[in-house]
Every structure is written in C-alpha cells, then in structure tokens.
N, C-alpha and C positions, 0 to 999 in steps of 0.2 A: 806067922813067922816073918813076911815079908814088912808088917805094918813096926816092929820094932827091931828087926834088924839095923846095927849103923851101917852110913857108906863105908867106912873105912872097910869093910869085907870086902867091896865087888871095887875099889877107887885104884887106881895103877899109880905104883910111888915106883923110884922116883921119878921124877915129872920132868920132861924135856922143856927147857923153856928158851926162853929168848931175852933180849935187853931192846927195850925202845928205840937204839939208835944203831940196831943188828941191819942190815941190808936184807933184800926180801931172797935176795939169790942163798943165802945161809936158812933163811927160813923155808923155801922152796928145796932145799937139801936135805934139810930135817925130816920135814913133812913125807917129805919121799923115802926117804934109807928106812926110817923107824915105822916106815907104814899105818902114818896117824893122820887127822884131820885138825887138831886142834891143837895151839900153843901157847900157855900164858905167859903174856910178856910179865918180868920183875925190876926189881929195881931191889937188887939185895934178895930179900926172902918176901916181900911185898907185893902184892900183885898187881897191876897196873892199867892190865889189859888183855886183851885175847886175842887171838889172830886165828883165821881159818883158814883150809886150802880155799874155801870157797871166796873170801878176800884176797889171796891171790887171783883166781880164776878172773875176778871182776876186771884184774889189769891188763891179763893175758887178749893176746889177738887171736884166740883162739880158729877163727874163722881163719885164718890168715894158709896161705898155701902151707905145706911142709917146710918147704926148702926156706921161707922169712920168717917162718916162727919162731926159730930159736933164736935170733937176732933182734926181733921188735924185742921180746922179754926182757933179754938181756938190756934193751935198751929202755927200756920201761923199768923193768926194779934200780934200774943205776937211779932213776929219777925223785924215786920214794923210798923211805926207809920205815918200819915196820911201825916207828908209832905213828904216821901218819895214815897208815892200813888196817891198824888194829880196832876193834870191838874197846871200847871206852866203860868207865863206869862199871864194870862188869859184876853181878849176882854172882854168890860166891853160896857154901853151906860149909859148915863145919863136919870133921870126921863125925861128930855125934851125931849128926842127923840122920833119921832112918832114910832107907829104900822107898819108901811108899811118897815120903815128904820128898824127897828128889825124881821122885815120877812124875807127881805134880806140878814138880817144877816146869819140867820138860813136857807134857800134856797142853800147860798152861802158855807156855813162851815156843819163840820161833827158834831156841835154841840146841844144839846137842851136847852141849859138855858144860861140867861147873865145873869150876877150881874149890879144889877145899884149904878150907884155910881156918888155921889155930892160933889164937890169939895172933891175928894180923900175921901170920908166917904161911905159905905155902904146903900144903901136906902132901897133895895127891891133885887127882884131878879125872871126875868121874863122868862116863860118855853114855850116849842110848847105848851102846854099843855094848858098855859093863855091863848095864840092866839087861838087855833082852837077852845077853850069855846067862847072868842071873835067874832068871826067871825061865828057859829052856833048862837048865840042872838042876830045876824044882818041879817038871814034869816029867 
C-alpha cells in the first residue's frame, strides 16, 4: 500500500507561504499561529525557496536573558528579509509521487518537508510529520 500510494493523500493544501521580500517577523507570526515548522517562499504559484523555524532560530539570541530577547529579534529580523534566510534551490516532488519515494527523500537528505509542485505550480507541501501520522493509521 505504502510503496504506491501518491503524496497527494497524506500533503496539507492549502499551503501557507510567504514572498521573498516578507520580513521574518510575518514569517516568525506564521510559523507560530498555524503551529508549522516550514514555509515555501513563491513568487506567484512558483516556488522559490523554503524557510524554516530552524532558520529563524539560527538569527534568534536565544541565549540571551528574557527580558533582551524580544528586542535583539526584533532587531535582528528588521535586518534580514526572508529570501536572504530562506533554503535556496529547493527539491520539490510532484503530487504523483508515492509515500515510499518521498521517505526516501527524507531518510536520504537533512531535510523535513517537500513542496509539491505541478507543472511548476505549488500544490501542497508534505512534512516527516504527514508521514509518521501516515504510517501510525496503518498500524
């Protein structure tokens, strides 16, 4: 079942995404309210790039006491706008692709989420997160 399944079953439409020259405080809003980890930047219906909370994180002063932390950020995302934070180049699969071929994907790379994308358009956008709910409501 899992070897010919498409993503399109387990992929989350519609897709929250972002614009290249979004500010990271909109993207750090996102990430937060919708309770996600990953966002493909477009340009139209076009994908462009990826952005993760974990590329936020890398800006964050996390170390930083309570009371400066929300201040440095603030002062920090004023400085960078998301395509200069975002995941480039980014590995995509089409809704046709099965479950097992986007396991692989993810086994193989440092990554957790693909954008799916049809004929150059944006579909969905499928995380470890789809899979492993996937594969726990098949035991």
């Amino acid at each position: 079942m899992i070897r010919t399944t498409p993503v399109s079953m387990i992929m989350t439409t519609p897709v929250i995404t972002l614009k290249e020259n979004d500010n990271l405080d909109k993207a750090e809003h996102l990430l937060k309210s919708h309770h996600i980890r990953h966002i493909p930047v477009v340009s139209g219906f076009y994908v462009r790039g990826m952005l993760s909370y974990n590329d936020i994180l890398r800006l964050s002063f996390a170390d930083l006491t309570e009371d400066s932390q929300d201040d440095a950020d603030v002062l920090v995302y004023k400085m960078f706008k998301v395509k200069q934070v975002m995941t480039k180049n980014v590995l995509t699969v089409s809704s046709t692709s099965t479950i097992k071929e986007v396991a692989e994907i993810f086994a193989e790379h440092e990554f957790h989420a693909l954008p799916v994308v049809d004929s150059n358009r944006l579909v969905g956008i499928v995380t470890t997160t789809d899979l492993i709910k996937y594969l726990l409501n098949h035991f």
